[in-house]
N, C-alpha and C positions, 0 to 999 in steps of 0.2 A: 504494500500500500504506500502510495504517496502521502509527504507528509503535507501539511498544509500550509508551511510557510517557506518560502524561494530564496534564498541568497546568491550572491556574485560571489566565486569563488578563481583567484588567478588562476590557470593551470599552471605557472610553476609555482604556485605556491602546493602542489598535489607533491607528494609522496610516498609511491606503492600506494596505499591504505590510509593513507593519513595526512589531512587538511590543516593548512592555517586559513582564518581570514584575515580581510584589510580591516584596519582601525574603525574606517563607517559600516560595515557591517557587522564588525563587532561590538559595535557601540549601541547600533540599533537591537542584536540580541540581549544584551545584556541590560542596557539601561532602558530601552525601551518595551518591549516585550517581556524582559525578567525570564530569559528562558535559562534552565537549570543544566546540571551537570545530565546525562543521561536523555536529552531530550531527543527527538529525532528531528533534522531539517533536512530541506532539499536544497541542493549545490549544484548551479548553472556556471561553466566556464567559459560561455559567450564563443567557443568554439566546435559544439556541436554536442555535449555531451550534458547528463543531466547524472546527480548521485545523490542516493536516498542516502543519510549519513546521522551519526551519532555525536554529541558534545559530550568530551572528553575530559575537555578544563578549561578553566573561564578565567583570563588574566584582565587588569583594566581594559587596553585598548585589543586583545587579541583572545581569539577561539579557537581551541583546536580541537579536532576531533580525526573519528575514524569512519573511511567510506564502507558500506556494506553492500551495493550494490552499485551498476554502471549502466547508462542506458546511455547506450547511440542515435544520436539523429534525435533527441526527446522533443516533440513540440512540432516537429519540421513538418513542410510539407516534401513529398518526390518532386514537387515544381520547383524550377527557381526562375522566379519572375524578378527582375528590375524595375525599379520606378523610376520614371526620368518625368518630373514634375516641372515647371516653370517656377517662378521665387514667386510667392504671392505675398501677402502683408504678414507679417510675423507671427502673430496668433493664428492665425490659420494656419499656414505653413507645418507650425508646433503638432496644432491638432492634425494635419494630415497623417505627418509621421508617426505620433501615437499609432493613431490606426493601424494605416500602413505597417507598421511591427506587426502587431495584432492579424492580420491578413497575412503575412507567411514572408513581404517582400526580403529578398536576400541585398539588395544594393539601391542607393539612393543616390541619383544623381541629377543634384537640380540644376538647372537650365537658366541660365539669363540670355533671353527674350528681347526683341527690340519693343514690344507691349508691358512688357514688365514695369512696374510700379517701383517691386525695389530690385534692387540688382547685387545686396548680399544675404548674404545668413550666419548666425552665431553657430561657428562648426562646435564649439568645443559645449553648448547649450545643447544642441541635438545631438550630439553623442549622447550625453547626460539623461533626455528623454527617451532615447532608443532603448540605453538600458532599463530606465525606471518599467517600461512599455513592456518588453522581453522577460523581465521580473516578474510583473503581472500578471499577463499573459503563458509564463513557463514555458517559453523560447529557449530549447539549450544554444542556438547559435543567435549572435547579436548582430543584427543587419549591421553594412557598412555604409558611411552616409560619403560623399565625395567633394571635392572645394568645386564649387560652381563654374557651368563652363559655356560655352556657344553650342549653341545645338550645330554648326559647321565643326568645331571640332571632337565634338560627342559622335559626329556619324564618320567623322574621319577615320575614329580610332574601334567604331563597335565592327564587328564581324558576326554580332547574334541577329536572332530572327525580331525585327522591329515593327512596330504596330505604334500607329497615332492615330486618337480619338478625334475627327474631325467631325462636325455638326454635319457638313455639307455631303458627305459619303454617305454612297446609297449600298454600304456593306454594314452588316450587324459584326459582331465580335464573336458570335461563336461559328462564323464560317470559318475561321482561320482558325478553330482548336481542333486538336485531338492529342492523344494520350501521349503521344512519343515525342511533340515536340519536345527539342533544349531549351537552352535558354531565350528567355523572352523580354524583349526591353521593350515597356510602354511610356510612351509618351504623352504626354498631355500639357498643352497650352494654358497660356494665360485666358481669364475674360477677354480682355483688348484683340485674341485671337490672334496667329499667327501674321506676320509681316508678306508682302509678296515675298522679299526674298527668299526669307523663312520657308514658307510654300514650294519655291520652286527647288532648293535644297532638298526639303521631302522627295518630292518629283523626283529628281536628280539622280537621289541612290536607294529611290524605287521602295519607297517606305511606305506598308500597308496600311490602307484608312480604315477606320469605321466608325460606327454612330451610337448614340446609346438612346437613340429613339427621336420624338419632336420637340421635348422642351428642353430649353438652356441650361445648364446646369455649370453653379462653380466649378472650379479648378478641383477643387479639394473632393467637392463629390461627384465628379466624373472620375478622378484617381481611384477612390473604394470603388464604388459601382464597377469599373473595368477591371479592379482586384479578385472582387466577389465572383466574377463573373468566369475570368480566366481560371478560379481556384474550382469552381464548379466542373470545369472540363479537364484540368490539370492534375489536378489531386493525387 
């Protein structure tokens, strides 16, 4: 049985059998929850694995204990989908990526847009929420979020299968699923909508469109809805 409470555990801080944690999660077991010597918690290492594990001994700033069991992949989906979002106004943004953990996405790479509103992001703020999200959620791997870049040299550099949510495409998003696709990088625009240039880049290097029906929808929930939607056929 799973226990009911998640921590972040370094992987090198693993040992054969036996965990330390960091100061804030030992601060939060200890002063916060008052968790005892013999307790059981679960240990994500943000690299893929998940461990049901024992408290051993409780120091001020440090917890150590021993793992009893290992789960591979815990949380994961067999998809791995990218997000390639545009920068929208900051609290959105935040809430996106929440989600977005939540939804399974493996990489986040946001887009500055010639519609874009703002044209950065607090990288070292959304790592912080990828984790808190991944915690929550019991994600043993923790998405990677990427320093913002041109949608010219995002298609420069991807080689995956790319799909962008266009309003005006008369294609749905589950013509282009099935089960064996690799990796999948979705993009999605600003409101302001793509630039012609923007557009004919798409064109360019033959980037697949689709629609998520008739009405408008933000950034932020056109990104879930085309998450929900790919993890339905992906799974």
């Amino acid at each position: 049985m799973i226990p009911g409470k998640s921590f972040y555990v370094n992987p090198q801080k693993i040992e054969d059998t036996y965990f330390t944690l960091d100061s804030n999660e030992s601060n939060h077991i200890i002063n916060v929850l008052r968790l005892n010597i013999g307790d059981k918690i679960f240990l994500l290492d943000g690299i893929g694995n998940g461990y049901v594990s024992v408290i051993g001994r409780l120091f001020q700033n440090e917890v150590h204990g021993r793992i009893e069991r290992k789960y591979n992949h815990y949380g994961e989906n067999k998809s791995h989908i990218n997000l390639v979002p545009a920068i929208i106004k900051r609290g959105r943004f935040e809430n996106l990526i929440e989600k977005a953990v939540e939804l399974g996405v493996r990489e986040i790479h946001p887009l500055i847009l010639d519609h874009c509103q703002k044209k950065t992001i607090n990288i070292d703020r959304c790592k912080k929420i990828i984790i808190s999200s991944a915690k929550q959620c019991r994600r043993s791997f923790f998405p990677v979020i990427k320093e913002p870049i041109s949608l010219e040299n995002f298609l420069k550099n991807s080689s995956n299968y790319c799909l962008v949510g266009i309003q005006s495409s008369r294609n749905s998003l589950k013509e282009f699923m099935n089960s064996t696709m690799g990796i999948v990088e979705l993009i999605i625009g600003p409101e302001g909508d793509f630039s012609k240039k923007e557009y004919d880049l798409l064109k360019i290097n033959k980037v697949r469109t689709f629609n998520l029906g008739k009405r408008r929808l933000r950034s932020e929930t056109a990104s879930l809805a085309s998450l929900s939607i790919l993890n339905s056929y992906m799974e």
